[in-house]
Backbone atoms as SQL, in Angstrom:
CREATE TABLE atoms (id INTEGER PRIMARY KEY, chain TEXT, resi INTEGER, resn TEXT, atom TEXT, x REAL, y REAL, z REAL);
INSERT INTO atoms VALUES
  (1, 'A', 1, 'UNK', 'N', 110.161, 114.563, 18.540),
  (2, 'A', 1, 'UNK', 'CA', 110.816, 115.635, 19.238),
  (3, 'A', 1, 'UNK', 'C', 112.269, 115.254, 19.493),
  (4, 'A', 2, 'UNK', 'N', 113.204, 116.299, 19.487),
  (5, 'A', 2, 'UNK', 'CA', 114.098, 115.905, 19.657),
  (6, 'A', 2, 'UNK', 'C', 115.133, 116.434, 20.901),
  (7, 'A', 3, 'UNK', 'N', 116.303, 115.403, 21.556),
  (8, 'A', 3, 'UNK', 'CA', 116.723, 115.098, 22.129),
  (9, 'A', 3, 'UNK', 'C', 117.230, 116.687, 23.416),
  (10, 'A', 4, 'UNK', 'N', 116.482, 117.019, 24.017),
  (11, 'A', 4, 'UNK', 'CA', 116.803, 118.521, 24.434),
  (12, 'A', 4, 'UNK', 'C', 118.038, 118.551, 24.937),
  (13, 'A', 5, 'UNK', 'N', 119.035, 117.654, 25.369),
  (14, 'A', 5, 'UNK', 'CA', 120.398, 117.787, 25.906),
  (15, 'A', 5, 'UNK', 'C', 121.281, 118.081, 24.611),
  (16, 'A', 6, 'UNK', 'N', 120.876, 117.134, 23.712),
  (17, 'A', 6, 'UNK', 'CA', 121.538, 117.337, 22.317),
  (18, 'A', 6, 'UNK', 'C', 121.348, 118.557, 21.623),
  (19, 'A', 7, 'UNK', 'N', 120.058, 119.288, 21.779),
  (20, 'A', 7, 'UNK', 'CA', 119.715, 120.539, 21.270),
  (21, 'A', 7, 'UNK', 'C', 120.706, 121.639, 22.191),
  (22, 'A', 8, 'UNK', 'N', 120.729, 121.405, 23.506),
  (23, 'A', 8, 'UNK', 'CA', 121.413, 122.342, 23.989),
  (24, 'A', 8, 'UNK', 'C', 123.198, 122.284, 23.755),
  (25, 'A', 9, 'UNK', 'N', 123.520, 121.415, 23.370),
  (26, 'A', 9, 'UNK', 'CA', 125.105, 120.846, 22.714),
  (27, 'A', 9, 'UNK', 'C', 125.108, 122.211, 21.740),
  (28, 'A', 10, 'UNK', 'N', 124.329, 121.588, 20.677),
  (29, 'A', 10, 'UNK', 'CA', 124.020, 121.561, 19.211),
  (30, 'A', 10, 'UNK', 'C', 124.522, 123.624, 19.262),
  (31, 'A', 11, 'UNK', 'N', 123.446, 124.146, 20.231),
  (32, 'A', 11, 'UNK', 'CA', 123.388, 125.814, 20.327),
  (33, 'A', 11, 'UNK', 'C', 124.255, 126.037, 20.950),
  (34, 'A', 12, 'UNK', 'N', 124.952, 125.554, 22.263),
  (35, 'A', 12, 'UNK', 'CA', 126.623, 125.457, 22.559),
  (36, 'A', 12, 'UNK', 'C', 127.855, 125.554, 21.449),
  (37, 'A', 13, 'UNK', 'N', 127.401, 124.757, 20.563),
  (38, 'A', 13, 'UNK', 'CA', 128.711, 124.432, 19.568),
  (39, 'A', 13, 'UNK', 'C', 128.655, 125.696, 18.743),
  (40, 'A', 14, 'UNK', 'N', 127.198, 126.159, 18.295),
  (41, 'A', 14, 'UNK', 'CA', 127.553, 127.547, 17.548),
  (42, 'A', 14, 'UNK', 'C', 127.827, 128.294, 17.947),
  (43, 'A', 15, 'UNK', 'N', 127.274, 128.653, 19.732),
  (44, 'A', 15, 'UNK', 'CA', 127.619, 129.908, 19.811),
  (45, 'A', 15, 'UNK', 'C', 129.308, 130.180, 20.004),
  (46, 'A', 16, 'UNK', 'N', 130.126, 128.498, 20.454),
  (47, 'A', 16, 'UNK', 'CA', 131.234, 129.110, 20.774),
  (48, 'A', 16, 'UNK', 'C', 132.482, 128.682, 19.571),
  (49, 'A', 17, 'UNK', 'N', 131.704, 128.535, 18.149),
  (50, 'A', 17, 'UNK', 'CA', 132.029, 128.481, 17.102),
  (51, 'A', 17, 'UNK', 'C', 132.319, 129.806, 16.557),
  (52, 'A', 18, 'UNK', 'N', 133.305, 130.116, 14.853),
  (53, 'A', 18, 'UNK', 'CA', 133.883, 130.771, 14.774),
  (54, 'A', 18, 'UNK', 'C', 132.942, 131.536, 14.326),
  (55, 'A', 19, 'UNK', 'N', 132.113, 131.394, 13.914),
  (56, 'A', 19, 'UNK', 'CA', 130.799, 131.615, 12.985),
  (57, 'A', 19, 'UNK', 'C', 129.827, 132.688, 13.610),
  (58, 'A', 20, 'UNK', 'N', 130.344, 132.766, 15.099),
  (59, 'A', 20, 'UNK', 'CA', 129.538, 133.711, 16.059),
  (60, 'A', 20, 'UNK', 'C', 130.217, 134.705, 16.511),
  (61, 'A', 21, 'UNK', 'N', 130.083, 135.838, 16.015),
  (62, 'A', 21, 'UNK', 'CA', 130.836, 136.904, 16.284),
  (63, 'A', 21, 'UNK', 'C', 131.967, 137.392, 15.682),
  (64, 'A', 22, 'UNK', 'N', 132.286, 136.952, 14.298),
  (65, 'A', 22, 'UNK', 'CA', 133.493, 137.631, 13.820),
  (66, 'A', 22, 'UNK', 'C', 133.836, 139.144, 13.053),
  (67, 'A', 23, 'UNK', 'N', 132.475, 139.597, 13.603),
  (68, 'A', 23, 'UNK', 'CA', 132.405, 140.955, 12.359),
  (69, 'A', 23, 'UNK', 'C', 132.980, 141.733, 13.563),
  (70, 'A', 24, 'UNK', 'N', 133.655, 142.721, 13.137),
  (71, 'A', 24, 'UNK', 'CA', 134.177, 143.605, 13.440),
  (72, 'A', 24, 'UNK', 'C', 133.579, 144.772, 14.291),
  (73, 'A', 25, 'UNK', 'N', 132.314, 144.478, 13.855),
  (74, 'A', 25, 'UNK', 'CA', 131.224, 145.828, 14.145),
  (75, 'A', 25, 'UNK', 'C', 130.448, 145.407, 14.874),
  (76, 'A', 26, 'UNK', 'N', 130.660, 144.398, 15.535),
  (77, 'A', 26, 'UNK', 'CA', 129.799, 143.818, 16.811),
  (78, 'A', 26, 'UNK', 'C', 129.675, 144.944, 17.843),
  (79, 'A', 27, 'UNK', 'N', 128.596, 145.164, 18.334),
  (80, 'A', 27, 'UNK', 'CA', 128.516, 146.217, 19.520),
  (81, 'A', 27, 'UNK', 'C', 129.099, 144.906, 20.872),
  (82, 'A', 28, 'UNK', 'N', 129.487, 145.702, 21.459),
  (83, 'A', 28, 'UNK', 'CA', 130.240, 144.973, 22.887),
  (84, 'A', 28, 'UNK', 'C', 129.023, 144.181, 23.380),
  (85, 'A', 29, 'UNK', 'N', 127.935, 144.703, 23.685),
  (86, 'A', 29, 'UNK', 'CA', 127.125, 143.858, 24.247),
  (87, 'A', 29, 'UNK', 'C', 126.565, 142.890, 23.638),
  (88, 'A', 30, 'UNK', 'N', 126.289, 142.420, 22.316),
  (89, 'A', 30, 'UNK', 'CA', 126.214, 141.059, 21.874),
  (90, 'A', 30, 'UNK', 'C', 127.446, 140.135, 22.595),
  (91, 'A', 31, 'UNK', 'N', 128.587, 140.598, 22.229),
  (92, 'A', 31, 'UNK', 'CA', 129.611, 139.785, 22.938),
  (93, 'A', 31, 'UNK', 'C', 129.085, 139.334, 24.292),
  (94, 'A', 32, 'UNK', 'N', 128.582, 140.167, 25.168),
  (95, 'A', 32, 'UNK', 'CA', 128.457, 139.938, 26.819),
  (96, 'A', 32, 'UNK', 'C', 127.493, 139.109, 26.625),
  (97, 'A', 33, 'UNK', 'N', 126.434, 139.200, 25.899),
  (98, 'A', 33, 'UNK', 'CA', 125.239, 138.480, 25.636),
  (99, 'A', 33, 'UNK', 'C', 125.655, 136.802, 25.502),
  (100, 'A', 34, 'UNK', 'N', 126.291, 136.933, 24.122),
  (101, 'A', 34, 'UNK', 'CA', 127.078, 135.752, 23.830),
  (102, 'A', 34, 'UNK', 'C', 127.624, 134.316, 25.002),
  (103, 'A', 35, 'UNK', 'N', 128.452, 135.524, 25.513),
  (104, 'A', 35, 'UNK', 'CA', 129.461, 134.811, 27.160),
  (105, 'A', 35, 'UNK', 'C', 128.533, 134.562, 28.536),
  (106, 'A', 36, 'UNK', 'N', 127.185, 135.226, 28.152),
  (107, 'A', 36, 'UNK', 'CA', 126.034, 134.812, 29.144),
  (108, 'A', 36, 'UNK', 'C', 125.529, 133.533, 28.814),
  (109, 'A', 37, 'UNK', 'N', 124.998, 133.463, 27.615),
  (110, 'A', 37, 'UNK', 'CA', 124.769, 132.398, 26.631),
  (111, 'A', 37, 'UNK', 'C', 125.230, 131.375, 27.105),
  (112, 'A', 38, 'UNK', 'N', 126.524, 131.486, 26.303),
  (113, 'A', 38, 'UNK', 'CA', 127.673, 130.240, 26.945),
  (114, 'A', 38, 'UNK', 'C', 127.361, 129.535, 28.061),
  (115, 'A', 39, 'UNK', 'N', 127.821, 130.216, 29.080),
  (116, 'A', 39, 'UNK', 'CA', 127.676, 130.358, 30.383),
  (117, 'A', 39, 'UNK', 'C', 126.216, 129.266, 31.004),
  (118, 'A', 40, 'UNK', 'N', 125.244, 130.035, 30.246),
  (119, 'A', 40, 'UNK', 'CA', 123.881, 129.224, 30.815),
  (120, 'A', 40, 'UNK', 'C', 123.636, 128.068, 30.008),
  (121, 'A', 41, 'UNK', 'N', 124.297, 127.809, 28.876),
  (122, 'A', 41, 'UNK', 'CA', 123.842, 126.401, 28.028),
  (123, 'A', 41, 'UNK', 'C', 125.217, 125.440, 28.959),
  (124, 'A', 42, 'UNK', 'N', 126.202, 125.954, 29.185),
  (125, 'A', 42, 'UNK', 'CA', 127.141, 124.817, 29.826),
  (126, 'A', 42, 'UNK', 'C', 126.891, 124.340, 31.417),
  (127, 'A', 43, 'UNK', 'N', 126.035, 125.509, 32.032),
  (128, 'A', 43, 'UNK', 'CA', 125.261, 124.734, 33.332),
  (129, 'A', 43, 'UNK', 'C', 124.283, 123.979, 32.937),
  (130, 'A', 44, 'UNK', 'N', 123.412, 124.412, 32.321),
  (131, 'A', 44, 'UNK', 'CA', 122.342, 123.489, 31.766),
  (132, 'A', 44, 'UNK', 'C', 122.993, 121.846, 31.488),
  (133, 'A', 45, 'UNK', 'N', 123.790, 122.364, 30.711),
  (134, 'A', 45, 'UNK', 'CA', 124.434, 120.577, 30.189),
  (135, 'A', 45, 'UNK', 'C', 124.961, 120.133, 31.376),
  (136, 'A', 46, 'UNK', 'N', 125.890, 120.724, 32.260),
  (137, 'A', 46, 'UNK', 'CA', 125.993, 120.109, 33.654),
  (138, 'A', 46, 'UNK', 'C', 125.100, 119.846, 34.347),
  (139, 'A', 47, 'UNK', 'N', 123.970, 119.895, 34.621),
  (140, 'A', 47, 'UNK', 'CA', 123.105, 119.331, 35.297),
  (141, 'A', 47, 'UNK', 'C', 122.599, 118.026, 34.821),
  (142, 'A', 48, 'UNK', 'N', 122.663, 117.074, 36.146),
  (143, 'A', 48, 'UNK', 'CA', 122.187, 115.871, 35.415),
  (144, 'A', 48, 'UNK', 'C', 121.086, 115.759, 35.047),
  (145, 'A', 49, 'UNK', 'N', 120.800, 114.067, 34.417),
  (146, 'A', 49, 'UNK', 'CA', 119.516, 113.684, 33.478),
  (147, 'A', 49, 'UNK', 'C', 119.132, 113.608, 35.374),
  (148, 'A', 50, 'UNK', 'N', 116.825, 113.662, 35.051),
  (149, 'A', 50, 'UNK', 'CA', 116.276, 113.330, 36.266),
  (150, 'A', 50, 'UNK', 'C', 116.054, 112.045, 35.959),
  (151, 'A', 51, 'UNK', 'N', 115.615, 110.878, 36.826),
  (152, 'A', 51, 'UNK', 'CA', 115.082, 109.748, 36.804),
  (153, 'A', 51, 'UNK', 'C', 113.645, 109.745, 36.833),
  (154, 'A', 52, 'UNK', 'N', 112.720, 109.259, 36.040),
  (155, 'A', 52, 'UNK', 'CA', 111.434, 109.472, 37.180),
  (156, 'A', 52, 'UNK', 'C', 111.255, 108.562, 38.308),
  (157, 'A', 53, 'UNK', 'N', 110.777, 109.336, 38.869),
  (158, 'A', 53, 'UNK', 'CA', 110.467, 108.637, 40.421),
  (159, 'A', 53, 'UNK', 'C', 108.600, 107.531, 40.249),
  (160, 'A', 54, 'UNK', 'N', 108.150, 107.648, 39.513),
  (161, 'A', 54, 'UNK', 'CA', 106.706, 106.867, 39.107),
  (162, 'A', 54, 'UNK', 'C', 106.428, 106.724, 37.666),
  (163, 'A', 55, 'UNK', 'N', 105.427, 106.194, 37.624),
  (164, 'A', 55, 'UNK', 'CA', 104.906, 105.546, 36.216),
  (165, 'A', 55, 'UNK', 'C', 103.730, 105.845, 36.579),
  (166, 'A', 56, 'UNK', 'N', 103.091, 106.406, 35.323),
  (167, 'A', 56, 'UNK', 'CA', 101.455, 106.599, 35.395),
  (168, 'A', 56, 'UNK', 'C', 100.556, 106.183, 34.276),
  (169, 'A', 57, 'UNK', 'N', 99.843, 105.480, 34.460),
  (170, 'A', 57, 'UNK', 'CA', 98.394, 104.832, 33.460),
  (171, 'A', 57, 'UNK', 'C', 97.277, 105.853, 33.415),
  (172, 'A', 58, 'UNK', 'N', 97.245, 107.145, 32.245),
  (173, 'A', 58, 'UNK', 'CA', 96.306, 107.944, 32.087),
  (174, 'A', 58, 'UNK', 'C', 95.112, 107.494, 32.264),
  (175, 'A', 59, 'UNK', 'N', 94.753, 105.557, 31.985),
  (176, 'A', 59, 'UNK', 'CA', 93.685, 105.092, 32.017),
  (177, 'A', 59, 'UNK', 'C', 92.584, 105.390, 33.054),
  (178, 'A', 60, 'UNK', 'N', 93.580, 105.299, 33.915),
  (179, 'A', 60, 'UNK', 'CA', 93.173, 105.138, 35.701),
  (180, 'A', 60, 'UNK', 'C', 92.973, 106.719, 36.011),
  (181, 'A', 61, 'UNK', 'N', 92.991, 108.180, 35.366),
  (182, 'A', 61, 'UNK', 'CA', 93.028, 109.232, 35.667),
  (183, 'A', 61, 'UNK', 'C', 94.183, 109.499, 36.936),
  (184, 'A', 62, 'UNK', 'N', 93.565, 110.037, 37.972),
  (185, 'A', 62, 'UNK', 'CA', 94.275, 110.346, 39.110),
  (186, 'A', 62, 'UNK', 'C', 94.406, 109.613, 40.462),
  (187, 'A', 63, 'UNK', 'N', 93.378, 108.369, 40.414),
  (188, 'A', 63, 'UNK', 'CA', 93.002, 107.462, 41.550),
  (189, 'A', 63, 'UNK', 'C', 94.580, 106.883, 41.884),
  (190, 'A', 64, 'UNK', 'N', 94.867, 106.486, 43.375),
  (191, 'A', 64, 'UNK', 'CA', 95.643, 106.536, 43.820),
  (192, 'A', 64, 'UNK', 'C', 96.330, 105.126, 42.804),
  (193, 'A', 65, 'UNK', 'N', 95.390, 104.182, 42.365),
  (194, 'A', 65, 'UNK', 'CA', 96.218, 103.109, 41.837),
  (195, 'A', 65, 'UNK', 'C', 96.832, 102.941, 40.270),
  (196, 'A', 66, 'UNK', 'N', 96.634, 103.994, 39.758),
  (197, 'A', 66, 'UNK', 'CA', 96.818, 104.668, 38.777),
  (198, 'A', 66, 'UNK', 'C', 98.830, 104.707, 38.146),
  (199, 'A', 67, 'UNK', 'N', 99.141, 104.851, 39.540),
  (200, 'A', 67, 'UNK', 'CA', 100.641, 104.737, 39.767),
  (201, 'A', 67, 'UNK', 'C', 101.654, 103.826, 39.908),
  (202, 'A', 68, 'UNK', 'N', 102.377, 103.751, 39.679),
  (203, 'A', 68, 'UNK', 'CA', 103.344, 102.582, 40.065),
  (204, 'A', 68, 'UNK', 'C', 104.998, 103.283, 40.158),
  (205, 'A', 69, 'UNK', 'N', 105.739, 102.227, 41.147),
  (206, 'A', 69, 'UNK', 'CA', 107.316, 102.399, 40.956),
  (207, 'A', 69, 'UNK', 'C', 107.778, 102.004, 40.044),
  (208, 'A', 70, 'UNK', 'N', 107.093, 100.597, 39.188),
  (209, 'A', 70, 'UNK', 'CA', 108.184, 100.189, 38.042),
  (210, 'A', 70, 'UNK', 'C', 107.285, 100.551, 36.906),
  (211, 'A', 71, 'UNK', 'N', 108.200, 100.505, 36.043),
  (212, 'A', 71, 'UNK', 'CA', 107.479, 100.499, 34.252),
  (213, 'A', 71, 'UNK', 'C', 107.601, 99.394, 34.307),
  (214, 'A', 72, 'UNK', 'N', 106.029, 99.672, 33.118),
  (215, 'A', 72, 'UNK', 'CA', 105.387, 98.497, 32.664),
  (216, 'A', 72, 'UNK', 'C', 104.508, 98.908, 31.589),
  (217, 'A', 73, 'UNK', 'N', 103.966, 97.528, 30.332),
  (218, 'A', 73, 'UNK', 'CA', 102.970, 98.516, 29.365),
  (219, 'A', 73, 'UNK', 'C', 101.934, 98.670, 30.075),
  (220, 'A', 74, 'UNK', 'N', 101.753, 98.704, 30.945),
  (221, 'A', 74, 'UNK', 'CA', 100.673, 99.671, 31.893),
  (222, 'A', 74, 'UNK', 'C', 100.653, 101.064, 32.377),
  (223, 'A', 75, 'UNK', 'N', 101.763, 100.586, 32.969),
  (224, 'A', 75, 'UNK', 'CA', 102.218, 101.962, 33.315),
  (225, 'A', 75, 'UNK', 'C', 103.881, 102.757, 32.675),
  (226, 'A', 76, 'UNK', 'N', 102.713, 103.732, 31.811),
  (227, 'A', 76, 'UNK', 'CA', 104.350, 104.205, 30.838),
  (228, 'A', 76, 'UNK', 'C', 104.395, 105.723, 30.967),
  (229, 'A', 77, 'UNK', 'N', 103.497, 106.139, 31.855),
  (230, 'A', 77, 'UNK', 'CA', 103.881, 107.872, 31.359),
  (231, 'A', 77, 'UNK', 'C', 104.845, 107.858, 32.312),
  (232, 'A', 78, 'UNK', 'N', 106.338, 108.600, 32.744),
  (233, 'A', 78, 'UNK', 'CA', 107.418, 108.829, 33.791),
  (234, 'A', 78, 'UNK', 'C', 107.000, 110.035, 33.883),
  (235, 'A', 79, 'UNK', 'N', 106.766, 109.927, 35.334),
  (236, 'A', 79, 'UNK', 'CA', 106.688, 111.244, 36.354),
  (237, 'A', 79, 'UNK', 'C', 107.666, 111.279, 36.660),
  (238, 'A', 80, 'UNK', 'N', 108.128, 112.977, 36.513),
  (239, 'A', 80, 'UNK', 'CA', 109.365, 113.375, 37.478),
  (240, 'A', 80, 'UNK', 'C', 109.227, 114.254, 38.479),
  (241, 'A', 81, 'UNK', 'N', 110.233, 114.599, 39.348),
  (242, 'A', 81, 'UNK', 'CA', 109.812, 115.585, 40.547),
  (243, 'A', 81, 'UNK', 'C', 110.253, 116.998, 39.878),
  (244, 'A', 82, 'UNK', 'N', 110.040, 117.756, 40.428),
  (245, 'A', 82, 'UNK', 'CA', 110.130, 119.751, 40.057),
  (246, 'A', 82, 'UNK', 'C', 111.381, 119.761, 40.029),
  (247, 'A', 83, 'UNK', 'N', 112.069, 120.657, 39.199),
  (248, 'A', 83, 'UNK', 'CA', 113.313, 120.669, 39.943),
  (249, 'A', 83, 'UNK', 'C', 113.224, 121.932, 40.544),
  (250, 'A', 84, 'UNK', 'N', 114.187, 121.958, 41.376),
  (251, 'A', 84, 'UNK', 'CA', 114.239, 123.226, 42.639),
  (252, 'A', 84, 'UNK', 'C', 114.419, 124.605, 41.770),
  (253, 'A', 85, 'UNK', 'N', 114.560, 125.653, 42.575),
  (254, 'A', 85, 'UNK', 'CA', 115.431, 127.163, 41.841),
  (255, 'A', 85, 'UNK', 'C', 115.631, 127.595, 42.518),
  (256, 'A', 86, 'UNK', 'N', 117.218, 127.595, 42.812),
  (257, 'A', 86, 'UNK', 'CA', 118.448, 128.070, 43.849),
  (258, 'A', 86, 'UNK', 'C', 118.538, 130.040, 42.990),
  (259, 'A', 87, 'UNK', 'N', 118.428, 130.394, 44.352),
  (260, 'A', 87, 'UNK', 'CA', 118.246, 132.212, 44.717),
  (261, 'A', 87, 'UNK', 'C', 119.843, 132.265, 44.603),
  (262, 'A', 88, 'UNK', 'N', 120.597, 132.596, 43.771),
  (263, 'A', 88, 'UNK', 'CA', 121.730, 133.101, 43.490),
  (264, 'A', 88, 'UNK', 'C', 122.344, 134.660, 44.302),
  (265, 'A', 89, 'UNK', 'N', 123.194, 134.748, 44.532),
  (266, 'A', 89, 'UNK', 'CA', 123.702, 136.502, 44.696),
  (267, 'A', 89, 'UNK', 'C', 123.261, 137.249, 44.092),
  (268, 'A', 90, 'UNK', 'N', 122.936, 137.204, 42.233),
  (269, 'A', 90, 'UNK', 'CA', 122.742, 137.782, 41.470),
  (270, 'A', 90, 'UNK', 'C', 121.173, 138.058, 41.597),
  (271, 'A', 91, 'UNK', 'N', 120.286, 136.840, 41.856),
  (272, 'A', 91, 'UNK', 'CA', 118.921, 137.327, 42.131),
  (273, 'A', 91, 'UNK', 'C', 118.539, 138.078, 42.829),
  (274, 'A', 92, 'UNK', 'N', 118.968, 137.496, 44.429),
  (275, 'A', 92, 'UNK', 'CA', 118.485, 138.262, 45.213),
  (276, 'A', 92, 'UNK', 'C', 119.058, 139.715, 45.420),
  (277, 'A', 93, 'UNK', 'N', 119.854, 140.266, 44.668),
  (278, 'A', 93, 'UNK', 'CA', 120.151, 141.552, 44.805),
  (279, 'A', 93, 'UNK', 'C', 119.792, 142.177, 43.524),
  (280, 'A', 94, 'UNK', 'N', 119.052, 141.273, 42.811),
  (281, 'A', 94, 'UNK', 'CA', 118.415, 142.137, 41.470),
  (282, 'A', 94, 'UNK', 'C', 116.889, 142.172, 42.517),
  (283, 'A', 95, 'UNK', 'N', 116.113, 141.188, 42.519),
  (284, 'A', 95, 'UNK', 'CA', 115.097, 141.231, 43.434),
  (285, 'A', 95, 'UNK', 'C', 114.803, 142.535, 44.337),
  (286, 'A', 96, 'UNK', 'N', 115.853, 142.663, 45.397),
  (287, 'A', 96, 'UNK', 'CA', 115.947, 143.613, 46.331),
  (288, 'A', 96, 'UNK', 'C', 115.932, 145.131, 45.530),
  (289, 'A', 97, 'UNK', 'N', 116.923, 145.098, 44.244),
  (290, 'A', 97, 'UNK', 'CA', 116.899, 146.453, 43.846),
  (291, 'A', 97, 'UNK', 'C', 115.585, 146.766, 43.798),
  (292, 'A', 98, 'UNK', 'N', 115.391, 145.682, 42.747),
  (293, 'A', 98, 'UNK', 'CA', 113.507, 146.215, 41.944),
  (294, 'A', 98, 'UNK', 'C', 112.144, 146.325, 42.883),
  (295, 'A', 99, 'UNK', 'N', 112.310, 145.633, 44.439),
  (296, 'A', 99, 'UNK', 'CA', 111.377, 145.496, 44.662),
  (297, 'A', 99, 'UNK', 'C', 111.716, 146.729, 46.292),
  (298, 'A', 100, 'UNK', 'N', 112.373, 147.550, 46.002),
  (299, 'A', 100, 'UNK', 'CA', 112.657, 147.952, 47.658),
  (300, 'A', 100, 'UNK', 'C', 112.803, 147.769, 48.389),
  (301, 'A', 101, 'UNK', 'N', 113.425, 148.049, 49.326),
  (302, 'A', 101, 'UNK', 'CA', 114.073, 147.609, 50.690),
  (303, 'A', 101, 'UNK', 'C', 112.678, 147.053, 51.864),
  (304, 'A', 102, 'UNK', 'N', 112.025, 147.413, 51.722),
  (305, 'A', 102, 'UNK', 'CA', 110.864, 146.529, 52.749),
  (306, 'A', 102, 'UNK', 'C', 110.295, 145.409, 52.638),
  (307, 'A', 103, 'UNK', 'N', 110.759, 145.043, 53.492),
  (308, 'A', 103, 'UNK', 'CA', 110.914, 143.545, 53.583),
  (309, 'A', 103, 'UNK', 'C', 109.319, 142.734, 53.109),
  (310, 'A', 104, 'UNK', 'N', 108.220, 143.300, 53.087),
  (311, 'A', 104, 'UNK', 'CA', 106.969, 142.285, 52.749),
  (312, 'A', 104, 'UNK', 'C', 107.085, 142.808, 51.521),
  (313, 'A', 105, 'UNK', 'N', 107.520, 143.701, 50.573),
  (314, 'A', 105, 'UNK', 'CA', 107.713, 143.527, 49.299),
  (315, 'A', 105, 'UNK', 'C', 108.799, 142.623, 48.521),
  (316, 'A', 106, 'UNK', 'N', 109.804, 142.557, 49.602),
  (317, 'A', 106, 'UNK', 'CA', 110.914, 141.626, 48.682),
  (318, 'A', 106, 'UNK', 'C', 111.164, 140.252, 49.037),
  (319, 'A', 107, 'UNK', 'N', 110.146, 139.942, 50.546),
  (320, 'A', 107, 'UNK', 'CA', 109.529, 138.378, 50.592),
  (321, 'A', 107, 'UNK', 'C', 108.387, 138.089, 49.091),
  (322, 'A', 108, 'UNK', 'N', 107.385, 138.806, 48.731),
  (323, 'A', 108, 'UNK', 'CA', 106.334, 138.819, 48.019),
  (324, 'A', 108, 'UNK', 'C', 107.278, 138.652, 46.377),
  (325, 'A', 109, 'UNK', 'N', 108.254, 139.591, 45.892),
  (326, 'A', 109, 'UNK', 'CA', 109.087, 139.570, 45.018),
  (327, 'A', 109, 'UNK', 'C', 109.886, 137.928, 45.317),
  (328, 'A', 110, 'UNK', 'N', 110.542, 137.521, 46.150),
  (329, 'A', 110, 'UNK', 'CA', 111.082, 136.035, 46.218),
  (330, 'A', 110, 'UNK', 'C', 110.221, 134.927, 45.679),
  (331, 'A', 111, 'UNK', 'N', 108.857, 134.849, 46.621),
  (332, 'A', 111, 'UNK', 'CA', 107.982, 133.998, 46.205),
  (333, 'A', 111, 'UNK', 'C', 107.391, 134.072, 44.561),
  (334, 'A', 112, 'UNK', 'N', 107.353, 135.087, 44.128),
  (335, 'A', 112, 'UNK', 'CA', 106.629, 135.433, 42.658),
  (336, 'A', 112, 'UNK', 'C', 108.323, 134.858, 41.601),
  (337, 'A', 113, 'UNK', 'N', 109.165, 134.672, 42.113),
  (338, 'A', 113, 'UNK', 'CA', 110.231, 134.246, 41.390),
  (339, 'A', 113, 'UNK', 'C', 110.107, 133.073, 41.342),
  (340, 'A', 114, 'UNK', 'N', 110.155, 132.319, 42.546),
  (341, 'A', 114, 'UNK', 'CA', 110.134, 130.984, 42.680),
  (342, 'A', 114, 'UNK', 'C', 109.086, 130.415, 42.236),
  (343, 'A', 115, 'UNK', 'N', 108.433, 131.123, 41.542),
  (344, 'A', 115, 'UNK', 'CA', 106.851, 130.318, 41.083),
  (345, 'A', 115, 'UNK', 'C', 107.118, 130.838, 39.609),
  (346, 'A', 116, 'UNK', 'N', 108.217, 131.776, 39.239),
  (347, 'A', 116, 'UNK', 'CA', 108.249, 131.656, 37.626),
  (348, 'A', 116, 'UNK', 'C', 107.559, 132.796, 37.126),
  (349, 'A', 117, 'UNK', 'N', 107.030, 133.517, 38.131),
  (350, 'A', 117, 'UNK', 'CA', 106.521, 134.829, 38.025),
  (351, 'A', 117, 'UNK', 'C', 106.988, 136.140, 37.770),
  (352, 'A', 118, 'UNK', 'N', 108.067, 136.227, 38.232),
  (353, 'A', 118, 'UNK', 'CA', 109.262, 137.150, 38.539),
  (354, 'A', 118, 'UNK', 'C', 110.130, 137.024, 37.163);
C-alpha cells in the first residue's frame, strides 16, 4: 500500500497542474469543484503525521496485557487515537438548514455528523 500523504501530494500536484482545466468549455462549477479540491487536499497535507500512542500483540486478543507503550517484535500493531471533527461555520449552518430550527432535531443532526452519519 502506498504512502497516503504522498498519494494526497501526488492528486494535489494534478489538480493544480496545467493539465486540469484548460478547455475552454469548462462549466464554472468544475472550476469551484476544483478550488474545493485544492483547498481540502492542502489541509489534509497540513495536518500532522499521528504517533501511536500503544502497541498491540493480536496474539493476546483484547486482554489487558496484550498492550504495551513501546514497540517490540511482540508488540507491533500501532494503535492510534480517533482523530477529532471540528463543527466548522459551514457545518453547522448547513446542519441547521437541513435539519430545522428545533433544537432536538439539530442536536440529533450534530451527533449523526460526528459519528460520520451525516
Amino acid at each position: 500500500m502506498s504512502d497516503p500523504r504522498a498519494l494526497l501530494q501526488q492528486a494535489l500536484e494534478f489538480v493544480t497542474s496545467k493539465q486540469w482545466g484548460t478547455t475552454p468549455y469548462m462549466d464554472v462549477r468544475v472550476y469551484e469543484d476544483a478550488a474545493r479540491l485544492r483547498d481540502t487536499l492542502r489541509a489534509a497535507l497540513k495536518q500532522p503525521e499521528q504517533a501511536p500512542v500503544a502497541w498491540w500483540n493480536p496474539q493476546y486478543g483484547t486482554d489487558s496485557y496484550a498492550f504495551s507503550d513501546e514497540k517490540s517484535d511482540e508488540w507491533r500493531v500501532p494503535l492510534y487515537t480517533h482523530p477529532t471533527r471540528r463543527l466548522t461555520d459551514e457545518v453547522i449552518a448547513d446542519l441547521w438548514a437541513r435539519n430545522g430550527t428545533y433544537h432536538h432535531h439539530f442536536a440529533r443532526a450534530i451527533e449523526r455528523w460526528l459519528k460520520g452519519q451525516e
